[in-house]
N, C-alpha and C positions, 0 to 999 in steps of 0.2 A: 836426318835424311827422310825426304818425303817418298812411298812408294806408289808407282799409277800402276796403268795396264799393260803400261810397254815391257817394265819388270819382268812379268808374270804374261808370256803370248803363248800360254797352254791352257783353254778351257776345260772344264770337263763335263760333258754334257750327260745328263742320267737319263736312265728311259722314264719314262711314262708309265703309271701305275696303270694295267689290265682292268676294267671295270668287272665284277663278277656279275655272272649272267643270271638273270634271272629266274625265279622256279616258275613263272608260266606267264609267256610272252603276250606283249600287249592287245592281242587280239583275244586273248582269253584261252583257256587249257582247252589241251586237244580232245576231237570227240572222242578217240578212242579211250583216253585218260578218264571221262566221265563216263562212259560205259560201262569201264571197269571198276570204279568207285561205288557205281550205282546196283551193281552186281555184288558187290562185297557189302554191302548194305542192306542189301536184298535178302542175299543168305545171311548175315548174320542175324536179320527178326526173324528169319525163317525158324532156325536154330535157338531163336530165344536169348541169345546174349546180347549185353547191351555194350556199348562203344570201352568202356572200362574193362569191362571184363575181356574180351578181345585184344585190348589193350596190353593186358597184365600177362597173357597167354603166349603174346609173343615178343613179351620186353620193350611196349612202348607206351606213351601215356594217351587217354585216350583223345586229347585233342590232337595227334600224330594221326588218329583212325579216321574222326574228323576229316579233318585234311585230306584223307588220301579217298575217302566218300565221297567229298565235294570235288575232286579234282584238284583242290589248290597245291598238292605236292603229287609228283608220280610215285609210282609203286615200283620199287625196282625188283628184278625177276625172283630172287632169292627173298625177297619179301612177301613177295606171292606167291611161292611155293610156301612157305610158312603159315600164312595167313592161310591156305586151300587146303593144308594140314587140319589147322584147328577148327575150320570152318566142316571137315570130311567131306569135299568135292576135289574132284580133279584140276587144278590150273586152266583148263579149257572153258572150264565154268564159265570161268569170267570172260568169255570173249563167245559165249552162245550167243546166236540170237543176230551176230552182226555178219554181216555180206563179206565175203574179201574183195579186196580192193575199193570197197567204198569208204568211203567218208561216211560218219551218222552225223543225225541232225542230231545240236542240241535239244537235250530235254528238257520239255517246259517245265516249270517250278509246281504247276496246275493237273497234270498230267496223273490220273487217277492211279495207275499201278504202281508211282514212286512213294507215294506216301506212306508212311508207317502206319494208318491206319489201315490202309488194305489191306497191307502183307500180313497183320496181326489177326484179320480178319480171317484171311485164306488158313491164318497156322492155327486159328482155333477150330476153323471148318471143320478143314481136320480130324481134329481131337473127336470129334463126334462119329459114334458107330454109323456104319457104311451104310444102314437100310432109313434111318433116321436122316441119315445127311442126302439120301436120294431123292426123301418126300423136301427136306426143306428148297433143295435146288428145282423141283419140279413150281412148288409152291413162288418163289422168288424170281421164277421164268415165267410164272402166270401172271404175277402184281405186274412184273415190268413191258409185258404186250398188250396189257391192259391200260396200260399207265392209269396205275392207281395214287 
């Protein structure tokens, strides 16, 4: 005996598998998302630690810190209370500097204050006793009105 479809006039129809959503939508991560990646970046050469060590401090590896620097993952708030632990800033930190209710512009890649050499630069200023570091700032404001 041969069986067809008349047999069997019960389909059973399955759902459709949910696609999982994305970690940052096709237009590219939010400006707030890179503000605050750029700010945990910020402080952490401020601080002198490198992406590893931040890493190991709060249980993740550091291409995690990566990521969460460049915007390509969000930082979720309990992460960023953690991260503003070992970092010793307040959470707010990471959101100085930005207007409420605006949107920021993306930061260009070009953009002199993002780069690790400046910051490294500002954190060794720094390091230099206050009367010494008055003359060089005096001196470094005279080259550049000069344009030497």
């Amino acid at each position: 005996m041969r069986l067809n479809e008349r047999d069997f006039p019960l389909t059973i129809i399955l759902p459709r598998r949910r696609r999982r959503p994305q970690t940052a939508p096709a237009t590219g991560p939010d400006p707030v998302d890179i503000h605050v990646g750029a700010r945990v970046k910020l402080r952490r050469i401020l601080v002198g630690l490198s992406q590893s060590q931040l890493g190991e401090a709060i249980g993740l590896t550091f291409q995690q810190i990566q990521k969460y620097e460049r915007a390509g993952n969000r930082i979720s708030a309990s992460m960023l209370y953690h991260i503003a632990q070992v970092l010793d800033v307040p959470v707010s930190f990471f959101f100085d500097d930005m207007a409420d209710g605006q949107r920021l512009p993306v930061a260009q890649p070009d953009d002199t204050m993002t780069r690790s050499e400046s910051v490294e630069l500002i954190r060794h200023y720094y390091g230099i006793p206050e009367g010494v570091r008055r003359q060089i700032h005096h001196l470094v404001k005279a080259m550049a009105q000069h344009d030497v």
